[in-house]
N, C-alpha and C positions, 0 to 999 in steps of 0.2 A: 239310710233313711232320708226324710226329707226335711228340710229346715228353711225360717223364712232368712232370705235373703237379700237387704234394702236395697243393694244396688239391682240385683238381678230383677227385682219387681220394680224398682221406677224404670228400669228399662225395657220394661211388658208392655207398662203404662205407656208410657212413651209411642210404643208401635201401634198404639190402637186399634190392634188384630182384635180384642176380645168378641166373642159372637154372643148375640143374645138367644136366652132360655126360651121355647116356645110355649111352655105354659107361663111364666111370667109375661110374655108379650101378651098372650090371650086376656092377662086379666089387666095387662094395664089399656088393649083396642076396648076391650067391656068397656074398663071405668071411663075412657074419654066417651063412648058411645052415651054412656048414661050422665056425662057431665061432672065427671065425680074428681075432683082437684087430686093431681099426682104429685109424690116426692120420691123422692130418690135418697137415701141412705145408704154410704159408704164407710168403709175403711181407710177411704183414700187420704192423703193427706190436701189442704187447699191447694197448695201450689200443682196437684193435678190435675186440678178441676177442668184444665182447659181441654187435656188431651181425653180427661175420659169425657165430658162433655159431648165432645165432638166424634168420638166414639161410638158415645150413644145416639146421636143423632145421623149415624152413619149405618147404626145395624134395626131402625125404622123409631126408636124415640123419640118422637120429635116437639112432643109439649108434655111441660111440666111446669110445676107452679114453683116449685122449688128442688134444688139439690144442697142435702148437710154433708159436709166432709170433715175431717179433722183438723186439728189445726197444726201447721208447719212443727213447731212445738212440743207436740206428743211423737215421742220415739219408739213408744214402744208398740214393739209389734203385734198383730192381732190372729188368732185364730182364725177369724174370716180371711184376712190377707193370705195370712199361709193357703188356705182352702181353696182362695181364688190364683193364686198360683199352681196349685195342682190341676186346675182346669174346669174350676165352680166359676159362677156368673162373675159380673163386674159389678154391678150395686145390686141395692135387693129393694124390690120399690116396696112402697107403702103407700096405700091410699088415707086421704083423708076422708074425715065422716061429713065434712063440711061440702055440700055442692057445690060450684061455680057458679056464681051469679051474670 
């Protein structure tokens, strides 16, 4: 079976292969279209921030108002992580209700 694995997923992380979802891209091109502020919520821990960051700005994300991660701190592993290891997205965006000014 399959089980999460810290080192083997910081070192996913790491390689910044992940591809993005094409109906998540769909609605996050809408929400910029319509002006509508994006976030990013992950599993990730901060100290990844940088490689999935650049990740997503490499598979067409390229404005967000914000990205939440976890903090170094939190060890324990998550459902989403194991998932996104099996070969689910990299974060999962959420819009906010607030427009961009």
């Amino acid at each position: 079976g399959f089980g999460y694995n810290p080192k083997l997923w910081s070192e996913w992380i790491a390689e910044r292969k992940a591809t993005a979802i094409l109906p998540v891209q769909a609605v996050y091109e809408n929400a910029l279209r319509h002006e509508v502020s994006v976030f990013f919520i992950t599993s990730r821990l901060e100290s990844q921030r940088a490689a999935t960051e650049k990740n997503l700005r490499t598979v067409g994300y390229d404005v967000w108002t914000k990205a939440f991660f976890r903090p170094d701190t939190d060890e324990q592993p998550t459902k989403q992580a194991s998932n996104m290891m099996a070969g689910s997205s990299t974060a999962q965006m959420h819009m906010a209700t607030k427009m961009r000014s």
